[in-house]
C-alpha positions as CSV (number, residue, x, y, z in Angstrom):
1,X,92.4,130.3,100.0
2,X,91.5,126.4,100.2
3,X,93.8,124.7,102.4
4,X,94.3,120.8,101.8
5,X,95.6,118.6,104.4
6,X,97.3,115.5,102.5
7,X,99.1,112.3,103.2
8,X,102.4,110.5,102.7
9,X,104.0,109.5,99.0
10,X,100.9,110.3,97.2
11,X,99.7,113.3,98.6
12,X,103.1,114.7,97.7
13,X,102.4,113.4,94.3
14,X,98.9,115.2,94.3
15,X,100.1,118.3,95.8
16,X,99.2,121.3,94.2
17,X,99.3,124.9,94.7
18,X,102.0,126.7,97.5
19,X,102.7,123.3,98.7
20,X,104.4,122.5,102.2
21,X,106.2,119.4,102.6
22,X,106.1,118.5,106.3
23,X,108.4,115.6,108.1
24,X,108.3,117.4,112.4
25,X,110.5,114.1,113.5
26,X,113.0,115.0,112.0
27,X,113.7,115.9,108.2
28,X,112.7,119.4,108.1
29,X,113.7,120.3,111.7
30,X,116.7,118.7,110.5
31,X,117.2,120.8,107.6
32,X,116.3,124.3,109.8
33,X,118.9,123.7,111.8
34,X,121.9,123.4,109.4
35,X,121.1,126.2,108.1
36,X,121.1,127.4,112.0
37,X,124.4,126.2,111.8
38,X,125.7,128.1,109.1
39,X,125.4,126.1,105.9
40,X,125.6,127.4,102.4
41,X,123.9,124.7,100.6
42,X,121.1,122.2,101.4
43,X,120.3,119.3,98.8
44,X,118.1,117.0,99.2
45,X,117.7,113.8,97.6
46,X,115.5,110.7,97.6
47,X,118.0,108.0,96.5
48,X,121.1,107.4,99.4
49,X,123.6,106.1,96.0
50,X,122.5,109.5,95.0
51,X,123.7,111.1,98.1
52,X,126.8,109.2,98.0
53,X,127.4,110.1,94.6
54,X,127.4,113.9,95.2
55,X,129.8,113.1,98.1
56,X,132.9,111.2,95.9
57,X,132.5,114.2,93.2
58,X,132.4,116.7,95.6
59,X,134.3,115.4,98.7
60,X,134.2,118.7,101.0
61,X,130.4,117.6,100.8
62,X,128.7,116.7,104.4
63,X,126.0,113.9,103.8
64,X,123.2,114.0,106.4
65,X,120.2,111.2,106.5
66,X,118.7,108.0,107.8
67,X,116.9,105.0,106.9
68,X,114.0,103.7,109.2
69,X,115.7,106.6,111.8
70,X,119.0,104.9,111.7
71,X,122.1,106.9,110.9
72,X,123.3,105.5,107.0
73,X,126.9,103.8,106.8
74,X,129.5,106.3,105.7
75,X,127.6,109.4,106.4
76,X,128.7,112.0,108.6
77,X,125.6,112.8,110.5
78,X,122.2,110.9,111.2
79,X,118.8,112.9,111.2
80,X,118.6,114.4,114.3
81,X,119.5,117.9,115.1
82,X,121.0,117.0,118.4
83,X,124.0,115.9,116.8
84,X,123.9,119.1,113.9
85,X,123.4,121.4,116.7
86,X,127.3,121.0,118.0
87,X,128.3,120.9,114.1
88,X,130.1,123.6,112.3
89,X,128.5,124.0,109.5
90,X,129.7,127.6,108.3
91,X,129.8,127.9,104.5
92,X,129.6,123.9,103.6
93,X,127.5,122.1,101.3
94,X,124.7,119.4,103.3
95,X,123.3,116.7,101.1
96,X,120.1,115.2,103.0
97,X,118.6,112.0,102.5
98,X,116.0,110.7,104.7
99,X,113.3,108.2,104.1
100,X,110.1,110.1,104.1
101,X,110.7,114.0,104.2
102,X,112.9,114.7,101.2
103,X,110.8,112.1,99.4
104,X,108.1,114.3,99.5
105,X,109.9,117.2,98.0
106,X,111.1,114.7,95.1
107,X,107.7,114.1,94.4
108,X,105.7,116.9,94.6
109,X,105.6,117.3,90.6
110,X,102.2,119.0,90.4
111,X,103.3,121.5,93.1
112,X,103.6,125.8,91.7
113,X,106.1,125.8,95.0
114,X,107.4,123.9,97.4
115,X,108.3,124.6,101.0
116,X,109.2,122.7,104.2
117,X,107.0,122.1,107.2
118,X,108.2,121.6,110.7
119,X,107.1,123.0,114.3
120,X,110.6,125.0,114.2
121,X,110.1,127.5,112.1
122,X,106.1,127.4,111.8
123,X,104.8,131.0,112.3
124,X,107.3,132.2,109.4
125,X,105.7,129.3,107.3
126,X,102.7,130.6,108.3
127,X,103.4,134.5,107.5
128,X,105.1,133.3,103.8
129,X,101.8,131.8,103.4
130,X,99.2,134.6,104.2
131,X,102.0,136.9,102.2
132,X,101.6,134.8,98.7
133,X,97.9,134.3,99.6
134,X,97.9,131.3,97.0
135,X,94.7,129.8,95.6
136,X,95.5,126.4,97.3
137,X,97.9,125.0,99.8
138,X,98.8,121.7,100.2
139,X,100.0,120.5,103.5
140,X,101.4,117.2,103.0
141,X,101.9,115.1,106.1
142,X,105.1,113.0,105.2
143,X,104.8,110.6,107.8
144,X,106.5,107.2,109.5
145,X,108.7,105.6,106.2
146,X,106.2,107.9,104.3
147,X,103.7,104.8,104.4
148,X,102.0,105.5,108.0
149,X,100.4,108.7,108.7
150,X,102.2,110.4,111.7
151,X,101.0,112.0,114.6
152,X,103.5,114.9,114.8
153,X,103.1,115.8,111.0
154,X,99.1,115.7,111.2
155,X,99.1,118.2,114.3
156,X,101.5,120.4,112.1
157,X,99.6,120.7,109.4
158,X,96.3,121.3,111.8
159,X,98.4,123.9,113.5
160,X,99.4,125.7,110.3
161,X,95.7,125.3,108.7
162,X,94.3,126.8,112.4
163,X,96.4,130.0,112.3
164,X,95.8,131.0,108.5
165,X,91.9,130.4,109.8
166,X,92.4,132.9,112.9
167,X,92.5,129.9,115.4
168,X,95.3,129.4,117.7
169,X,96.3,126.1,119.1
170,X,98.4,125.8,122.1
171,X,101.8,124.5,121.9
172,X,102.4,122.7,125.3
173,X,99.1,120.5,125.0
174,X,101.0,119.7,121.4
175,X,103.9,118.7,123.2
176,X,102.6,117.1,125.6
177,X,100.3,115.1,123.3
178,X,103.3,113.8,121.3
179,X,105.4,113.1,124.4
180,X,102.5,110.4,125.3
181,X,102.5,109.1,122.1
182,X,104.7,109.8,118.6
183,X,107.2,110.9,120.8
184,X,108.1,108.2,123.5
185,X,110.8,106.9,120.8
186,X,113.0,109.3,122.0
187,X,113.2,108.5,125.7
188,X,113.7,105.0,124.8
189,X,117.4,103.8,126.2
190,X,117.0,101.2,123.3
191,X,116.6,104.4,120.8
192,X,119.3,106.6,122.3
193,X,122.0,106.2,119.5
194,X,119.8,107.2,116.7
195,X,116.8,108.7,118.3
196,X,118.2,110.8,121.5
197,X,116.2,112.5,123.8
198,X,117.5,115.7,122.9
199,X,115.5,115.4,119.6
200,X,112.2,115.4,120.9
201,X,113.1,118.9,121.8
202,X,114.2,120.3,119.6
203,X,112.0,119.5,116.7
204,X,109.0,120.9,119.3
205,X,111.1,124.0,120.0
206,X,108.6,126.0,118.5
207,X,109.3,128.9,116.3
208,X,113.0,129.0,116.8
209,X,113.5,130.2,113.0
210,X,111.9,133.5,111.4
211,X,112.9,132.0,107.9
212,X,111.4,129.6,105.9
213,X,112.8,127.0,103.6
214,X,112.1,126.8,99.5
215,X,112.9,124.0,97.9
216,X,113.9,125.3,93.9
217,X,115.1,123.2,91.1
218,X,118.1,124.3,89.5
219,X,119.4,123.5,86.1
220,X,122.1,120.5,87.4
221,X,118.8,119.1,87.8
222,X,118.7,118.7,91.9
223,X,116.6,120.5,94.6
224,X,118.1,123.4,96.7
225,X,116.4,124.2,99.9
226,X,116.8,128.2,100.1
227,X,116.6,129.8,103.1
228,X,114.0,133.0,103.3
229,X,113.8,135.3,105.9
230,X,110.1,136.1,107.2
């Protein structure tokens, strides 16, 4: 198995192989926990007009997503699971736009399969992996605005590299690593309306979900992120 670590918009784009599309803070903790939350159907999208779109043909739609972190105008949640966690999600339809995460999945065109990354559910995204023993997985690190590498993404794709080599890295020197650094957005007061503290938590709650997320094209054309149980 050759494991390659890549990053941002063109990694995605040079991804090959079982491919894992990773965005820690938030996307794809994001997208875990709706479907924690009951939801029947994840899309995501690159484009927000695209988003919105879905939402005036399909009003009982719920559109999810952010731009530079904050929360888009006319959308009923922003990225962060703190405010998904207290939703009711049971048996709706999410559309998620975000501005790094689902750009990856959106172009990842060289990819055999695509799955999300996060901290959340990583040891199922780890077993899916060792079960479809691929040739090559890509593990693209999404990043800040998909333009920066981030901290958080990089030290999930090392994690998930470690384990399929046998090596174990510990979770609270993670934590506490990000809380020095990539994470201190989230205990800013300044940051508290789009960014809450509660975040940082969650997202680094690792292992909370034994499933893993796939996205698959279907023939309307858009991505559908289905959950698996590991």
């Amino acid at each position: 198995m050759e494991i390659r670590i890549l990053q941002l918009i063109d990694g995605a784009k040079k991804a090959e192989g079982l491919t894992v599309i990773i965005d820690v803070f938030r996307a794809f903790s994001v997208a875990c926990y709706t479907f924690g939350r009951g939801v029947k159907r994840h899309i995501p999208v690159g484009e927000v007009n695209f988003a919105r779109k879905l939402k005036e043909e399909n009003n009982d739609y719920i559109l999810v997503g952010e731009r530079n972190g904050i929360t888009l105008p006319g959308f009923d949640f922003g990225n962060s699971p703190t405010q998904i966690i207290g939703a009711d999600l049971s048996d709706r339809t999410v559309v998620h736009t975000t501005t790094a995460g689902t750009q990856g999945i959106v172009n990842a065109n060289r990819a055999e399969e695509i799955i999300t990354g996060s901290f959340v559910n990583a040891s199922a995204i780890i077993r899916y992996i060792k079960q479809r023993n691929p040739k090559i997985v890509s593990l693209v690190c999404m990043g800040y605005a998909y333009e920066d590498e981030a901290e958080e993404d990089v030290l999930c794709a090392e994690y998930i590299k470690s384990a399929l080599e046998g090596k174990v890295l510990d979770h609270n020197e993670i934590k506490e690593r990000l809380r020095q650094d990539a994470g201190k957005r989230f205990f800013q007061p300044e940051s508290q309306g789009w960014a809450p503290e509660g975040d940082f938590d969650l997202c680094l709650d690792f292992n909370r979900f034994n499933f893993i997320l796939r996205a698959e094209k279907n023939d309307d054309g858009l991505f559908y992120l289905r959950k698996i149980d590991i």
